[in-house]
C-alpha positions in Angstrom: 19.8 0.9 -8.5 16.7 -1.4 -7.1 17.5 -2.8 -3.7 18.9 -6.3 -3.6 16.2 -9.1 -4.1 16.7 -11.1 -1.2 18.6 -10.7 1.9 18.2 -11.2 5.7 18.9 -14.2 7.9 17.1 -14.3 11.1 14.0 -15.9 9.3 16.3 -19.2 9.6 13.8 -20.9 6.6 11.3 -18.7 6.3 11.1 -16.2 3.5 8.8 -13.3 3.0 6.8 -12.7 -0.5 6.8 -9.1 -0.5 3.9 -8.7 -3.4 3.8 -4.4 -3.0 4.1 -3.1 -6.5 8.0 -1.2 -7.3 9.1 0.4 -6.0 8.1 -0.6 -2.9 8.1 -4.1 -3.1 12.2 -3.6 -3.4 12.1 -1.1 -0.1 10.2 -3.3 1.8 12.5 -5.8 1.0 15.5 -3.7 2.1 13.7 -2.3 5.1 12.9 -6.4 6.1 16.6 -7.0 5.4 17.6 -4.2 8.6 15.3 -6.3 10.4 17.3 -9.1 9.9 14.2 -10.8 8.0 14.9 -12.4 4.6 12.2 -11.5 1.8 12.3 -11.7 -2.4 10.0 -9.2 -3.7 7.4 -10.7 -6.1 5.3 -7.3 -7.2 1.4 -8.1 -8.0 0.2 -5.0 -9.3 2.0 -3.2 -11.7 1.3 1.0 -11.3 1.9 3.0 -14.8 1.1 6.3 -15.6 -2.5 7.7 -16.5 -3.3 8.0 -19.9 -3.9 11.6 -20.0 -1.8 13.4 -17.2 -3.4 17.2 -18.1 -5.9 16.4 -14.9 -3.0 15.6 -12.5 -1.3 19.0 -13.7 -4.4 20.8 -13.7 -5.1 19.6 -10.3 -1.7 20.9 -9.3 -2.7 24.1 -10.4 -5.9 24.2 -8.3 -4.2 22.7 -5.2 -4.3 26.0 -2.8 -8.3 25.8 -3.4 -8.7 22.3 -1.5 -8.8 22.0 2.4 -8.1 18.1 1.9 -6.1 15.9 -0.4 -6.3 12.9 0.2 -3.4 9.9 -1.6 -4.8 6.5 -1.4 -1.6 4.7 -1.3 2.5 5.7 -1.6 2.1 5.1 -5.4 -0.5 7.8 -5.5 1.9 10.3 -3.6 4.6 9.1 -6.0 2.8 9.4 -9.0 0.9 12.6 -8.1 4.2 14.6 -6.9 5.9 13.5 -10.1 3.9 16.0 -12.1 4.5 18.8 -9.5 5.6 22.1 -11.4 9.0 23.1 -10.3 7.8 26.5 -8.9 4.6 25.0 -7.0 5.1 23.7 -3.3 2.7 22.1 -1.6 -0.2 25.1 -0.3 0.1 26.0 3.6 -3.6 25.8 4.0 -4.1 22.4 2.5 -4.0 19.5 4.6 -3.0 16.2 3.0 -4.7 12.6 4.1 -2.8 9.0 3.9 -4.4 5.9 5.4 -1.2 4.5 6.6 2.4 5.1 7.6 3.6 4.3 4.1 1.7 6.9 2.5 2.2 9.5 5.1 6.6 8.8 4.9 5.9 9.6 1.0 4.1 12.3 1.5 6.7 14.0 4.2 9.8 12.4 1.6 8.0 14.4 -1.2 8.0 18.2 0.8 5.3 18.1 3.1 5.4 19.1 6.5 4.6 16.4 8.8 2.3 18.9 10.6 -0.1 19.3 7.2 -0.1 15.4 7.2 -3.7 13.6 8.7 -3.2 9.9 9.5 -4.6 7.3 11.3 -2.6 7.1 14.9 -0.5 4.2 14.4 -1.9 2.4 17.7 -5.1 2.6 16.8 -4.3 -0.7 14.7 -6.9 0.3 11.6 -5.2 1.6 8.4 -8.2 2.8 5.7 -10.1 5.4 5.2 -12.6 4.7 7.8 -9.6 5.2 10.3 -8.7 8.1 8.3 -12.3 9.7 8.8 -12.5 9.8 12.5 -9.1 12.0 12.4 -11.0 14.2 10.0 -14.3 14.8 12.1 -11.9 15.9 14.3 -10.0 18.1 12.5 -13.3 20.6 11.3 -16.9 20.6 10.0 -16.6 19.8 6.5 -19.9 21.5 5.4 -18.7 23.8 2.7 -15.2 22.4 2.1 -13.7 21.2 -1.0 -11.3 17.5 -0.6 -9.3 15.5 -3.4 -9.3 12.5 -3.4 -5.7 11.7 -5.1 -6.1 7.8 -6.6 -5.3 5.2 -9.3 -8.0 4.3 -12.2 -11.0 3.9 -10.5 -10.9 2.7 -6.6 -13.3 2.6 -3.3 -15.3 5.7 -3.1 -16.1 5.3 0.7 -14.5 8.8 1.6 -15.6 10.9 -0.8 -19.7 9.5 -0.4 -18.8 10.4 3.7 -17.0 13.7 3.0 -20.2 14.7 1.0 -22.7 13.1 3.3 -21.4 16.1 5.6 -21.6 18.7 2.9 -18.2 18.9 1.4 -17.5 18.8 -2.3 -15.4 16.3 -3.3 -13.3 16.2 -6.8 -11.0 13.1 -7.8 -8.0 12.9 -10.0 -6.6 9.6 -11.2 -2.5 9.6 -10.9 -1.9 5.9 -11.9 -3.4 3.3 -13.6 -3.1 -0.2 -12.1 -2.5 -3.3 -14.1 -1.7 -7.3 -14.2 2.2 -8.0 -13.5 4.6 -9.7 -15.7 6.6 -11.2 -13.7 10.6 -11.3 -14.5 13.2 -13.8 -14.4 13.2 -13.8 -10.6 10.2 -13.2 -10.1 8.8 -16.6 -11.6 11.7 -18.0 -9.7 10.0 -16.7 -6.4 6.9 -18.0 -7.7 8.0 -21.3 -8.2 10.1 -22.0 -5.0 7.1 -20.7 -3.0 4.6 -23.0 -4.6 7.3 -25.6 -4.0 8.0 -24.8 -0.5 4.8 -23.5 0.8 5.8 -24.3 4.3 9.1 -21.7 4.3 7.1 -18.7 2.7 5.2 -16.3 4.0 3.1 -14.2 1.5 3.0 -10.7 2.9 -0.6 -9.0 0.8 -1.3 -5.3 0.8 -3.7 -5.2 -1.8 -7.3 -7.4 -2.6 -6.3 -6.3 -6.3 -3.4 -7.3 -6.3 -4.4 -11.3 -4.3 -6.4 -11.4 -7.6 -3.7 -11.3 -10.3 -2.4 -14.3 -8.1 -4.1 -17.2 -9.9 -3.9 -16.1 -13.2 0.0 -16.5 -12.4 -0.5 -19.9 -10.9 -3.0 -21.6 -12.5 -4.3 -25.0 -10.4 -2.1 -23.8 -7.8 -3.2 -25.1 -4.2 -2.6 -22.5 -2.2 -4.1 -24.9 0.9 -0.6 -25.1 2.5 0.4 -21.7 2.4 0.4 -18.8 4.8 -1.0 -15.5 4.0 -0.6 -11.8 5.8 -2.9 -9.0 5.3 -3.0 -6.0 5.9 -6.5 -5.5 6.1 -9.9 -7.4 6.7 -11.1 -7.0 2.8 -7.5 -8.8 1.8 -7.6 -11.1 4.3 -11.0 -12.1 2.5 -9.6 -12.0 -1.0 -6.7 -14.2 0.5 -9.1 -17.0 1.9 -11.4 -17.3 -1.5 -8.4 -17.7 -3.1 -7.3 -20.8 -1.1 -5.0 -19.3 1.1 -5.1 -21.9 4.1 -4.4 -19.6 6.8 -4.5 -16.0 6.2 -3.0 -13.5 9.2 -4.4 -9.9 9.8 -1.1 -7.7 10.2 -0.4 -4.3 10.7 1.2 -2.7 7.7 4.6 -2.1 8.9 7.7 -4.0 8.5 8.4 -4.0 11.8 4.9 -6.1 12.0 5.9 -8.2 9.7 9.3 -9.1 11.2 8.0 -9.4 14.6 5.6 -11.8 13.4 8.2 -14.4 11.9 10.5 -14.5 14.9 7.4 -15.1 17.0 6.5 -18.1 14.3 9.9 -19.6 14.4 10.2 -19.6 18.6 7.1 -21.6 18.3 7.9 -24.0 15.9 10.9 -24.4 17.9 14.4 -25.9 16.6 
């Protein structure tokens, strides 16, 4: 059963958009809610399966080959280990990448030992895969090794041109397909009281794609009153050209997150 769609109190006005696709979106807003933050979630991106999943099984199949596999997000971990063979666990010798804490959870929830897992170190404050590749140059020389990189439809290549820049082959396999929201019943009710109430909402973005599906949603919206988080410099970006009168860089935790609003209400104060 999908956590409950709005909870938390300490906010005292302030609510959190939570616009991670499901089924995150509904753990953030659970994990907000222990924080004593309260959040609706209002998922932008919607994550489906590939159209042909024979190269996600097949990669399974070829998994003990790779030295790296990299998952570009929890929904790539999610989708990915969904088409895991019942017999198949994850290779000793392989090591698997995430670019954040989100991915690398889904990765140790789905069988992998926290050991074979190469992240970014949480205070280093940077959560991508240039983060990710100065744990790797660490790690080995990659001349001669093979990586995965583990994705939806399409997506950055930055990693894989780097990995082969030092003489690794790189493969990719898409897990997911990504793809406009439709919004339900309260979902469009978040929508509405946020464009309503700009000032006690908080938009919390983890995803320039998904920033994008925001004004086909709202058309005419002025967004000139609202407040943004991002996760990252590129959808912090995405945030501004949108309208987004003040857009926050945040780390992508929700810890972060809640920190963040109880600083914001002691300074506006009672």
């Amino acid at each position: 059963r999908r956590a409950q769609r709005e909870t938390g109190a300490a906010g005292a006005g302030i609510r959190v958009v939570v616009t991670r696709p499901q089924p995150q979106a509904d753990a953030w807003v659970a994990r907000l809610a222990a924080l004593g933050i309260c959040s609706r979630a209002l998922p932008l991106l919607a994550i489906d399966a590939p159209a042909d999943l024979r190269p996600v099984r097949a990669a399974w199949g070829a998994l003990a080959g790779f030295d790296l596999v990299m998952f570009v997000s929890p929904s790539a971990v999610e989708r990915f280990f969904a088409e895991r063979p019942s017999d198949l666990a994850w290779p000793v010798a392989t090591r698997a990448g995430s670019t954040g804490a989100g991915t690398e959870r889904a990765l140790v929830r789905s069988g992998v030992a926290p050991a074979q897992v190469i992240s970014p170190p949480a205070e280093g404050g940077q959560f991508d895969s240039e983060a990710l590749w100065r744990q790797l140059q660490k790690l080995r020389d990659w001349r001669g090794a093979k990586a995965l990189i583990v994705r939806g439809e399409g997506g950055r290549d930055w990693l894989a041109e780097t990995l082969r820049g030092q003489g690794a082959q790189v493969e990719f396999v898409a897990a997911y397909r990504r793809s406009a929201p439709v919004p339900d019943a309260a979902g469009r009710s978040t929508l509405a009281e946020a464009l309503g109430q700009p000032q006690g909402h908080v938009w919390l973005f983890s995803s320039s794609e998904a920033v994008a599906h925001l004004p086909a949603l709202a058309p005419g919206a002025d967004w000139a009153a609202a407040l943004a988080l991002a996760t990252h410099e590129r959808i912090e970006r995405a945030a501004r050209a949108i309208g987004f009168g003040r857009v926050e860089l945040i780390a992508p935790s929700p810890e972060a997150v809640a920190s963040y609003i109880r600083r914001s209400i002691q300074l506006r104060g009672p």
